[in-house]
mmCIF file of the N, C-alpha and C atoms, coordinates in Angstrom:
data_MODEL
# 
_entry.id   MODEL 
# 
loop_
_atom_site.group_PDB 
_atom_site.id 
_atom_site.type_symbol 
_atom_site.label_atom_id 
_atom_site.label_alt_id 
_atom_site.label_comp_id 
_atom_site.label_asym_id 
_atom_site.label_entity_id 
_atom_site.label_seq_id 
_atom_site.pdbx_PDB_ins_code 
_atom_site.Cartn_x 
_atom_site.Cartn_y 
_atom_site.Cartn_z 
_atom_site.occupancy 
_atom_site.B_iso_or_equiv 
_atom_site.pdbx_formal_charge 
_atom_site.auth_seq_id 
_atom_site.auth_comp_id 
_atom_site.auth_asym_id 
_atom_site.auth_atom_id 
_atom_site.pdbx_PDB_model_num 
ATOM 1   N N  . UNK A 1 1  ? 0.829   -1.178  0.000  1.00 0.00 ? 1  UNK A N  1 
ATOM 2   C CA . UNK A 1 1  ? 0.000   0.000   0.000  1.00 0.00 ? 1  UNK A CA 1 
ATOM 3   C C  . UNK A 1 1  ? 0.880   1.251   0.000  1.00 0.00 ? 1  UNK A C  1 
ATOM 4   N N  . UNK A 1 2  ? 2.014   1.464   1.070  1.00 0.00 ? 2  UNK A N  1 
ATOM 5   C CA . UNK A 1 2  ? 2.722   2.484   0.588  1.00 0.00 ? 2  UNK A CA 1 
ATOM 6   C C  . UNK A 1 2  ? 3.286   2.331   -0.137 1.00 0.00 ? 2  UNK A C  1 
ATOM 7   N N  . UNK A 1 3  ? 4.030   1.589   -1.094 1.00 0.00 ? 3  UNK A N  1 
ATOM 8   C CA . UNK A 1 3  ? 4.351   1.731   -2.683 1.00 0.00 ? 3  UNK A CA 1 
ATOM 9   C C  . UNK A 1 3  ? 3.753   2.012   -3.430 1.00 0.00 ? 3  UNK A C  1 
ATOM 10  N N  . UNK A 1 4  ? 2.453   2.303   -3.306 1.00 0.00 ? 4  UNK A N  1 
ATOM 11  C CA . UNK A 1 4  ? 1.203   2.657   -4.314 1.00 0.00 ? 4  UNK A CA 1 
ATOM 12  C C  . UNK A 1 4  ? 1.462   4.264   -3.642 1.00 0.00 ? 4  UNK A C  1 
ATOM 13  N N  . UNK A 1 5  ? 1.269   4.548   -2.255 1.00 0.00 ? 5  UNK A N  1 
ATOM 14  C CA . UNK A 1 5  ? 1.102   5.933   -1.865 1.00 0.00 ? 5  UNK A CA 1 
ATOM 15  C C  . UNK A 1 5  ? 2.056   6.764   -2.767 1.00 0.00 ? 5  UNK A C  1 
ATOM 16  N N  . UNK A 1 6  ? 3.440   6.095   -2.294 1.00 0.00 ? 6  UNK A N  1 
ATOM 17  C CA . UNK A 1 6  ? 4.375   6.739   -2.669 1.00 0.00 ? 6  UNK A CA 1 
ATOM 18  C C  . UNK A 1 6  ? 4.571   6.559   -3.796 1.00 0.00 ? 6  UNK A C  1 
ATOM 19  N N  . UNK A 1 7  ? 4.510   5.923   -4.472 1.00 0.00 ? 7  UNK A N  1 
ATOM 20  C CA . UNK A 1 7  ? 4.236   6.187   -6.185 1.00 0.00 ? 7  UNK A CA 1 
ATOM 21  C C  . UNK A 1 7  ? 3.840   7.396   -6.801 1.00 0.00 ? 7  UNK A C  1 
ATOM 22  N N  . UNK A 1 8  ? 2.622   7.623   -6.111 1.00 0.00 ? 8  UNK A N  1 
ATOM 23  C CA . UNK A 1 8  ? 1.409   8.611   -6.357 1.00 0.00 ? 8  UNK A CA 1 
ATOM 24  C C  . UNK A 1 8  ? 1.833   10.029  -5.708 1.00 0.00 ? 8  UNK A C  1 
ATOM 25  N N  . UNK A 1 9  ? 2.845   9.989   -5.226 1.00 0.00 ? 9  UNK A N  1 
ATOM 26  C CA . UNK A 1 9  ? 3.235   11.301  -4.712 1.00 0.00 ? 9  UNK A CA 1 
ATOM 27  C C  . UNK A 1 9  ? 2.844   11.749  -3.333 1.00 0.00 ? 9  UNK A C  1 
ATOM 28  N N  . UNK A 1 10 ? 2.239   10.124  -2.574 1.00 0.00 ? 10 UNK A N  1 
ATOM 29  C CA . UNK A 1 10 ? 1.715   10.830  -1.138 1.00 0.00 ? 10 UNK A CA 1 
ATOM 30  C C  . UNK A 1 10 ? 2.633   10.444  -0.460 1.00 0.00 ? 10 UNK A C  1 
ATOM 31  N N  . UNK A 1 11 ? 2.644   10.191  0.802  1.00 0.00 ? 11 UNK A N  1 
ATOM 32  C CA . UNK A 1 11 ? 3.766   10.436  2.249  1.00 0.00 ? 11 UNK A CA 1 
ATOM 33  C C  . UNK A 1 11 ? 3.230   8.783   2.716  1.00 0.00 ? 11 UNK A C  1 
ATOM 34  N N  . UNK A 1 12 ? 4.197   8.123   3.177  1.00 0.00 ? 12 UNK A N  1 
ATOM 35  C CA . UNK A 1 12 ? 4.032   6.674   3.918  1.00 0.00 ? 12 UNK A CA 1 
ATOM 36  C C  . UNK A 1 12 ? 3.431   6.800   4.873  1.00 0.00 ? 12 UNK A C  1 
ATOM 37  N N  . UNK A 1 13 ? 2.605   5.876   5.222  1.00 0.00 ? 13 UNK A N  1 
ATOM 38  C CA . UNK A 1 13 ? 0.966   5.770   6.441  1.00 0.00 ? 13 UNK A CA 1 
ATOM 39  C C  . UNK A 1 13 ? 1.584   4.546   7.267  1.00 0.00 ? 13 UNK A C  1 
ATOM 40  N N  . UNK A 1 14 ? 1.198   4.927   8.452  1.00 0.00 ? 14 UNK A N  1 
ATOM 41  C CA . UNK A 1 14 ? 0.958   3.454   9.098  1.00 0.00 ? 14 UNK A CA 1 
ATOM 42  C C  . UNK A 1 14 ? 0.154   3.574   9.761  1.00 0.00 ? 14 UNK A C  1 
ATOM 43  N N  . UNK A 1 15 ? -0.666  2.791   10.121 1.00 0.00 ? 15 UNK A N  1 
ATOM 44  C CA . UNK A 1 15 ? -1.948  2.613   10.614 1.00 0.00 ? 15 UNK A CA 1 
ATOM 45  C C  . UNK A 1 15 ? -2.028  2.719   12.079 1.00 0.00 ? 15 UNK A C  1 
ATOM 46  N N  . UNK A 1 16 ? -2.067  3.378   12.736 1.00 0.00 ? 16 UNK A N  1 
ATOM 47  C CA . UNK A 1 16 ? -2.108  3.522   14.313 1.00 0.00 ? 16 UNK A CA 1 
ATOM 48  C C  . UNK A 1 16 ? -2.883  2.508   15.001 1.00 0.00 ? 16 UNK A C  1 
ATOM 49  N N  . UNK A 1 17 ? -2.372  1.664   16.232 1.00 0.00 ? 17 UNK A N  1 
ATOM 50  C CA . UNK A 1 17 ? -3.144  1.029   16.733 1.00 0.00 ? 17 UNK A CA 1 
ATOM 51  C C  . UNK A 1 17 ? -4.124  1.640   17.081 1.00 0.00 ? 17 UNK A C  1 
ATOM 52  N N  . UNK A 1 18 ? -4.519  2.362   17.496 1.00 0.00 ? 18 UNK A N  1 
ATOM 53  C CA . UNK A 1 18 ? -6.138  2.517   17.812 1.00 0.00 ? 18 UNK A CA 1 
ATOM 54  C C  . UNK A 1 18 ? -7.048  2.427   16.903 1.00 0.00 ? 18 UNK A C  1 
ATOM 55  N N  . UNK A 1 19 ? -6.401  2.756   15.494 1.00 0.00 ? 19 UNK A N  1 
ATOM 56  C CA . UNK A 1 19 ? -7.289  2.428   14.297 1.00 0.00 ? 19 UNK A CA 1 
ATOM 57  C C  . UNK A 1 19 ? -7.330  1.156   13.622 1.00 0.00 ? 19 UNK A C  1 
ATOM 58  N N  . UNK A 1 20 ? -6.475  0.189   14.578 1.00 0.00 ? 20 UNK A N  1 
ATOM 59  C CA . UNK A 1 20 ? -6.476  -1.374  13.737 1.00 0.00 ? 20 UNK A CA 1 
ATOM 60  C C  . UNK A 1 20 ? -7.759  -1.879  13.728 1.00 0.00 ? 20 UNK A C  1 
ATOM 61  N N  . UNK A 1 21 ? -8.824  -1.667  14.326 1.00 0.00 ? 21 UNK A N  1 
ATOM 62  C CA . UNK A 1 21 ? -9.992  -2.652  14.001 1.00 0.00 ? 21 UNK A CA 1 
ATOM 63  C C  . UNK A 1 21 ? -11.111 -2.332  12.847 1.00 0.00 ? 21 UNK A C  1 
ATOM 64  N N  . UNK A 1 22 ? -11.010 -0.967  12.697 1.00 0.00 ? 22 UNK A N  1 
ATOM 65  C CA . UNK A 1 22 ? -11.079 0.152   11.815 1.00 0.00 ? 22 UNK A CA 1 
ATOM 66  C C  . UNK A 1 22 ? -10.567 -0.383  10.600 1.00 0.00 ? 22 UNK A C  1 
ATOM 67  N N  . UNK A 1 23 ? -9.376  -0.540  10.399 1.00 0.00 ? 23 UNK A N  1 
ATOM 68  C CA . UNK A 1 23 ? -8.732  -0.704  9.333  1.00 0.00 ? 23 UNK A CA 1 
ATOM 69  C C  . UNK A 1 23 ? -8.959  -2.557  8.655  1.00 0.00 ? 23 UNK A C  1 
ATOM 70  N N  . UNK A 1 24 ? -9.214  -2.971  9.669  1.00 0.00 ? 24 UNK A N  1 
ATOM 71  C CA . UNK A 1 24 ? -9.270  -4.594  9.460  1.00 0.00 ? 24 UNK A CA 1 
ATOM 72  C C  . UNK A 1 24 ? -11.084 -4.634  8.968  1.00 0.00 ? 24 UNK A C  1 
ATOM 73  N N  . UNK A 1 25 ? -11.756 -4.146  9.526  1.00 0.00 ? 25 UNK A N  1 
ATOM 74  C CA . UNK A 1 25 ? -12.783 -4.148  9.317  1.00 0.00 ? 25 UNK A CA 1 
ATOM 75  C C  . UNK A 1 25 ? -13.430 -3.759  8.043  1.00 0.00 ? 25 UNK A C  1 
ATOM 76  N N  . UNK A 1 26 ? -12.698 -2.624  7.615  1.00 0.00 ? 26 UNK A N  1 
ATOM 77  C CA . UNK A 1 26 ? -12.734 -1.431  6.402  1.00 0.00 ? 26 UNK A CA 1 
ATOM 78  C C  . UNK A 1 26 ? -11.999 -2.981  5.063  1.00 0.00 ? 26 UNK A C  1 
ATOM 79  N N  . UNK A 1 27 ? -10.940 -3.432  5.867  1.00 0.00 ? 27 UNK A N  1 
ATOM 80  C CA . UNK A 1 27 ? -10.786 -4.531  4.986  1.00 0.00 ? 27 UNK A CA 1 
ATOM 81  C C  . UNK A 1 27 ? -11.472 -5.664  4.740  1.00 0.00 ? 27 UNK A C  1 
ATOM 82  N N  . UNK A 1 28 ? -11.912 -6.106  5.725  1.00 0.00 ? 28 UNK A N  1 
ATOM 83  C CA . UNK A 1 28 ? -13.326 -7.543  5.614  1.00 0.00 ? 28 UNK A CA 1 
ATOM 84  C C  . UNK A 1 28 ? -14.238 -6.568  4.308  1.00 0.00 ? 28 UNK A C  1 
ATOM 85  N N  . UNK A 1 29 ? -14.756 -5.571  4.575  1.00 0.00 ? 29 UNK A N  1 
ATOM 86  C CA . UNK A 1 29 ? -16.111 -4.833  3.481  1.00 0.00 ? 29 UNK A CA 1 
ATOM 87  C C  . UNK A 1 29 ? -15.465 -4.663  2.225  1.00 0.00 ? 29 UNK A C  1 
ATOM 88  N N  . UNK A 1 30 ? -13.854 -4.488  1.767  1.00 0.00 ? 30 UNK A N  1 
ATOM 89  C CA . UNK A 1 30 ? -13.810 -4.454  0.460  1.00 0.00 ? 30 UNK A CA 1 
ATOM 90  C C  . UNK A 1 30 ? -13.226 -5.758  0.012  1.00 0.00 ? 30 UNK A C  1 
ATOM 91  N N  . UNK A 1 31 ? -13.341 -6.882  0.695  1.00 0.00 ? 31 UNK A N  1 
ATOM 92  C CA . UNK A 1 31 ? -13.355 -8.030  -0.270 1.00 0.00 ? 31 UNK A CA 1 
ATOM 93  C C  . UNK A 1 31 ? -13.948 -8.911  -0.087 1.00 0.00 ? 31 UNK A C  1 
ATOM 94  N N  . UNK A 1 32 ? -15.230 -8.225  0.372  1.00 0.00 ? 32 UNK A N  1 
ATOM 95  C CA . UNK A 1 32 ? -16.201 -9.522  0.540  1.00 0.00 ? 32 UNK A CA 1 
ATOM 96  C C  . UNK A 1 32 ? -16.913 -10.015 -1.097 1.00 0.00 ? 32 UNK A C  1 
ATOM 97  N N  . UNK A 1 33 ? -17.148 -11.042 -1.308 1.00 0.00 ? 33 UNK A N  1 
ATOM 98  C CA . UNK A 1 33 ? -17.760 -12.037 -2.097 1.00 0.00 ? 33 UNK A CA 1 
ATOM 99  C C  . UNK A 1 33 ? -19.020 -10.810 -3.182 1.00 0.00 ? 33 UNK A C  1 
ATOM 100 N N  . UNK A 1 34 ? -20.041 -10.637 -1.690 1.00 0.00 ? 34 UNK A N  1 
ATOM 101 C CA . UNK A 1 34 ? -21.244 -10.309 -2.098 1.00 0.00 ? 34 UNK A CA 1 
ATOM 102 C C  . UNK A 1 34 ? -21.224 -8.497  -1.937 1.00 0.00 ? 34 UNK A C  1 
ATOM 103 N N  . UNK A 1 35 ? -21.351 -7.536  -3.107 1.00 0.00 ? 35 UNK A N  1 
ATOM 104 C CA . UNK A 1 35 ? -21.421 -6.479  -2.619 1.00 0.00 ? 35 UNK A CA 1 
ATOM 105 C C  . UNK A 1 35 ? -20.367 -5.426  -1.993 1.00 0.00 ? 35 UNK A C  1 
ATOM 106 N N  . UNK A 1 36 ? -19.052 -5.865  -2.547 1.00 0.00 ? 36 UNK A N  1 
ATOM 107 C CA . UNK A 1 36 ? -18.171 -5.123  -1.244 1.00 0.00 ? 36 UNK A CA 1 
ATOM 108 C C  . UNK A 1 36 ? -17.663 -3.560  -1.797 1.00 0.00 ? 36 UNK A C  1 
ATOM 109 N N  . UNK A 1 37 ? -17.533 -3.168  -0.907 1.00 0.00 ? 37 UNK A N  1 
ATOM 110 C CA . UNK A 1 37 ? -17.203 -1.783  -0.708 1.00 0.00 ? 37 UNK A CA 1 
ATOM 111 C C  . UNK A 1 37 ? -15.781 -1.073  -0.063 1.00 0.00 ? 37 UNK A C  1 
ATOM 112 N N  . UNK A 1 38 ? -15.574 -0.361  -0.946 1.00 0.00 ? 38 UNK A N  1 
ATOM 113 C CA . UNK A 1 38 ? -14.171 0.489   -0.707 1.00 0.00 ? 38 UNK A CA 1 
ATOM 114 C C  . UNK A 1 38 ? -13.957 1.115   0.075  1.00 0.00 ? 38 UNK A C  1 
ATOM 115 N N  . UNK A 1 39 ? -15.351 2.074   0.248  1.00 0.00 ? 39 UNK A N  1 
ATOM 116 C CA . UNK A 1 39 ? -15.190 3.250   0.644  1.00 0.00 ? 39 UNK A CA 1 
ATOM 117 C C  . UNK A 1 39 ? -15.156 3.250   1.882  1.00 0.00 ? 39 UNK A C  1 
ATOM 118 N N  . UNK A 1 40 ? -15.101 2.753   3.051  1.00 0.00 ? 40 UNK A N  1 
ATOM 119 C CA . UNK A 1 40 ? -14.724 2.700   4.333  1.00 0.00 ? 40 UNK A CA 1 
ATOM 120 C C  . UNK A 1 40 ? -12.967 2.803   4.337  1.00 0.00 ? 40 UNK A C  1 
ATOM 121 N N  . UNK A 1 41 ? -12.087 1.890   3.330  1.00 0.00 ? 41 UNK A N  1 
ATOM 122 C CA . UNK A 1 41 ? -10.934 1.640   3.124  1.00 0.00 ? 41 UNK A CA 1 
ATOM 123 C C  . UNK A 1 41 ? -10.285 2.414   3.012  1.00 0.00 ? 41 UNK A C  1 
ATOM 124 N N  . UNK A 1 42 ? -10.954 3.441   1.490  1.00 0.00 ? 42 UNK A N  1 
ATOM 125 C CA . UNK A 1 42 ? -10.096 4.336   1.046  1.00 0.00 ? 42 UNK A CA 1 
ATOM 126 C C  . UNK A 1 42 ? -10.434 5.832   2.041  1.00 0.00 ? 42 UNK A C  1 
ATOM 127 N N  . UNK A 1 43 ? -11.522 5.915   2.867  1.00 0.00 ? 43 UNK A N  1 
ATOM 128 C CA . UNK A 1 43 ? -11.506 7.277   3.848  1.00 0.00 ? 43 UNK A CA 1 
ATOM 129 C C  . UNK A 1 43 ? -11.015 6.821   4.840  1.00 0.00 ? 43 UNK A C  1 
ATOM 130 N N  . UNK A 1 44 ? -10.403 6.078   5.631  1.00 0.00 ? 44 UNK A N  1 
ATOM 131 C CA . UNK A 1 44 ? -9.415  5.483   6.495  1.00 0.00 ? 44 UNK A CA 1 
ATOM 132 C C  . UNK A 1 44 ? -8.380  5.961   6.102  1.00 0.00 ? 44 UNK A C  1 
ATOM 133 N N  . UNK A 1 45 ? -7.807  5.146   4.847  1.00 0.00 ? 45 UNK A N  1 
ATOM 134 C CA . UNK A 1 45 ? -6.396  5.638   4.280  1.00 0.00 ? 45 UNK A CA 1 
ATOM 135 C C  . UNK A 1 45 ? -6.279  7.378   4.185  1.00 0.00 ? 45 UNK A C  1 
ATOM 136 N N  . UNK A 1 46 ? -7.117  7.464   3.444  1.00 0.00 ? 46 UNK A N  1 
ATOM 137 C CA . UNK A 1 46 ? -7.228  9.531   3.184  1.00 0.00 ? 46 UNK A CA 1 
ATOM 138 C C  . UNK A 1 46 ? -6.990  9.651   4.385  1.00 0.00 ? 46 UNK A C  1 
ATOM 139 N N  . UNK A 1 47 ? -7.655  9.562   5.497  1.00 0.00 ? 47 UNK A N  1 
ATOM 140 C CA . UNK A 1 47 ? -7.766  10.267  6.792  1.00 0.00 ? 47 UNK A CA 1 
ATOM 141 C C  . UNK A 1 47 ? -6.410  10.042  7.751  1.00 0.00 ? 47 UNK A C  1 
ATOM 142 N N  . UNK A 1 48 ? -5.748  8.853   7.098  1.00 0.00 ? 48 UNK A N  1 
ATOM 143 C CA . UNK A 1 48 ? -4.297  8.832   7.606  1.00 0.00 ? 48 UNK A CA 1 
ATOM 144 C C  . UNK A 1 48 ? -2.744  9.540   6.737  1.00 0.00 ? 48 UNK A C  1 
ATOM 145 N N  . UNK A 1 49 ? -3.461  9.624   5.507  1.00 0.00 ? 49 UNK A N  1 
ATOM 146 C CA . UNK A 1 49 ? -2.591  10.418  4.697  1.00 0.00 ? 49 UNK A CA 1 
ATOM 147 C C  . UNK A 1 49 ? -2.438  11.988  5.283  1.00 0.00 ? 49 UNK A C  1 
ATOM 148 N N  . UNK A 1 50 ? -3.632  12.561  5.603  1.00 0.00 ? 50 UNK A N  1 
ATOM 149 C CA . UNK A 1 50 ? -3.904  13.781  6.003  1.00 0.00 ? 50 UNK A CA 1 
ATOM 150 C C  . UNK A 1 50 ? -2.985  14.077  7.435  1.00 0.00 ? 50 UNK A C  1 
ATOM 151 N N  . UNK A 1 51 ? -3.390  13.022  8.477  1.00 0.00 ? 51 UNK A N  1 
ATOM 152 C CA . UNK A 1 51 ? -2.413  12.926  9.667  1.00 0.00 ? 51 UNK A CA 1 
ATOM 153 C C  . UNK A 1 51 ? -0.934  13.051  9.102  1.00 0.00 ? 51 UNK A C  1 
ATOM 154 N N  . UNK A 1 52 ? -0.710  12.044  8.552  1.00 0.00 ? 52 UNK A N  1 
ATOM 155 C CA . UNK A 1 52 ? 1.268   12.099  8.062  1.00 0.00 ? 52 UNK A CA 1 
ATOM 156 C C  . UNK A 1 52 ? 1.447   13.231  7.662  1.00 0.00 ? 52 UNK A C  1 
ATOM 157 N N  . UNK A 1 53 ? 0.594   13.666  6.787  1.00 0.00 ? 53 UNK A N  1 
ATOM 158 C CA . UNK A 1 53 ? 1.243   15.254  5.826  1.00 0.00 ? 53 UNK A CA 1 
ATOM 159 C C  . UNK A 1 53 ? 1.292   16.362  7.000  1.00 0.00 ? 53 UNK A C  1 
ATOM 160 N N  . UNK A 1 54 ? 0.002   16.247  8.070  1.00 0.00 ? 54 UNK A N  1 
ATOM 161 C CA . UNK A 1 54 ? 0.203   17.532  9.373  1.00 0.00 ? 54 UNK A CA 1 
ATOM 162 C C  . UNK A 1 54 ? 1.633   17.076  9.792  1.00 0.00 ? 54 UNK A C  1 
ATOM 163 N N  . UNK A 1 55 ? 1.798   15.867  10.343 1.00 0.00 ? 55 UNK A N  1 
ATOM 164 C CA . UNK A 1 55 ? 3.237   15.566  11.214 1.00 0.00 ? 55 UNK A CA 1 
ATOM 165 C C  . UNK A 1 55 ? 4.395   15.991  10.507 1.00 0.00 ? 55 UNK A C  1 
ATOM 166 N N  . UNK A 1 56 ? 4.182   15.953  9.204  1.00 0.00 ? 56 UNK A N  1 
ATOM 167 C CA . UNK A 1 56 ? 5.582   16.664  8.223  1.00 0.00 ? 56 UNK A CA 1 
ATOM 168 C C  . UNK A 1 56 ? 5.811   17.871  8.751  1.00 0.00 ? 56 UNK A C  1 
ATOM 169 N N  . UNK A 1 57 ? 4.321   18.727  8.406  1.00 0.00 ? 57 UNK A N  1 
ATOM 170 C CA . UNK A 1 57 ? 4.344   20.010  8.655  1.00 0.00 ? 57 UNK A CA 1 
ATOM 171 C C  . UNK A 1 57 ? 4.586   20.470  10.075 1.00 0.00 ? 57 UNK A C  1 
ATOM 172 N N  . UNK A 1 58 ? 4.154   19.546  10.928 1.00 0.00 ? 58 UNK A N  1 
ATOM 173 C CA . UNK A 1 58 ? 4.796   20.073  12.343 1.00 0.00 ? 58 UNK A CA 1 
ATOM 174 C C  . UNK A 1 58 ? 6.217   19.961  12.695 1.00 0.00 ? 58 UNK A C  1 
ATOM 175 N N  . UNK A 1 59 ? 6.734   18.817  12.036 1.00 0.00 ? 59 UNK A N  1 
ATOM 176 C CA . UNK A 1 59 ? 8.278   18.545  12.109 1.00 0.00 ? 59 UNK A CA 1 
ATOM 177 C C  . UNK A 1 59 ? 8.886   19.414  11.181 1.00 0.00 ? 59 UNK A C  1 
ATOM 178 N N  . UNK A 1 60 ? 8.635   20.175  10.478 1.00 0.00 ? 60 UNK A N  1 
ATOM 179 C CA . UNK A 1 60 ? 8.801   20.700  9.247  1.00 0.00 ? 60 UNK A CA 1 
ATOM 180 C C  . UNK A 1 60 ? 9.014   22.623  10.141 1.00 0.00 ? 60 UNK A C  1 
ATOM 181 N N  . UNK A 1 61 ? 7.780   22.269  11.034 1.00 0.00 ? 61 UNK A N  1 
ATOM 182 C CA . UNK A 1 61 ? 6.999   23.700  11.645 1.00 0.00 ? 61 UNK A CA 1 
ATOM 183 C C  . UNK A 1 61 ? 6.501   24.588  10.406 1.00 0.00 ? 61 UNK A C  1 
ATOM 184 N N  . UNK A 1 62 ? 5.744   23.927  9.606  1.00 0.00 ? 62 UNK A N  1 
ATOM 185 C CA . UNK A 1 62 ? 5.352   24.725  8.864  1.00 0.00 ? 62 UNK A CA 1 
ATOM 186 C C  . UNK A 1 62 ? 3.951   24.972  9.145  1.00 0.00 ? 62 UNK A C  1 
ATOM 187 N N  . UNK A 1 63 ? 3.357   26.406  9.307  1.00 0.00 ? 63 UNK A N  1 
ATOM 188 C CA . UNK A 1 63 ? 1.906   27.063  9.560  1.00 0.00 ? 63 UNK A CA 1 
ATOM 189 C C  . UNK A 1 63 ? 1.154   26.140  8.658  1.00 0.00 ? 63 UNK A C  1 
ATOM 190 N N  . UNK A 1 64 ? 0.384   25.680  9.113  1.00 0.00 ? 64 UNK A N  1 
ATOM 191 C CA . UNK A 1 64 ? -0.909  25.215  8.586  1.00 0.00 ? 64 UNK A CA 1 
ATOM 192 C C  . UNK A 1 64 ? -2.533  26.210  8.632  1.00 0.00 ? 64 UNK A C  1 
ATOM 193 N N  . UNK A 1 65 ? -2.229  27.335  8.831  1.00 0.00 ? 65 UNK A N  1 
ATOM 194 C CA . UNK A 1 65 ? -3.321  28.383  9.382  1.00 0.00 ? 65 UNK A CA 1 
ATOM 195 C C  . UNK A 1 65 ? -3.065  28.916  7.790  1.00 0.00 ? 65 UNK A C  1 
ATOM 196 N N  . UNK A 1 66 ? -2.366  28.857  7.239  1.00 0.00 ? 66 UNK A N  1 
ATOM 197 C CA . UNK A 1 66 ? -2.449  30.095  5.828  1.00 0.00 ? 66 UNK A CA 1 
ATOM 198 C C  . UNK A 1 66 ? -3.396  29.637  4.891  1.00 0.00 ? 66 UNK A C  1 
# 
């Protein structure tokens, strides 16, 4: 998955334990058999991409207010 991120020009994710059941779960719904669905998967991932890019910017100290 981060070889795909980083391919694409985004920042490497790792999944925080507090979000592992989240993330496992988000995974059971996109490969189930009957009906399955992404979109739990891929707004998980977004929503951890978004975290990494703030932590750049805080390690970075770059304003995020502009």
């Amino acid at each position: 998955m981060n070889l795909i991120l980083v391919n694409n020009g985004y920042q490497i994710i790792s999944i925080p334990p507090v979000l592992r059941i989240e993330y496992i779960n988000a995974l059971h719904l996109a490969q189930k058999s009957k009906n399955p669905s992404d979109k739990a998967f891929f707004q998980l991932i977004a929503e951890c991409e978004i975290e990494a890019q703030k932590d750049y910017c805080r390690m970075f100290r770059i304003d995020l207010q502009k």
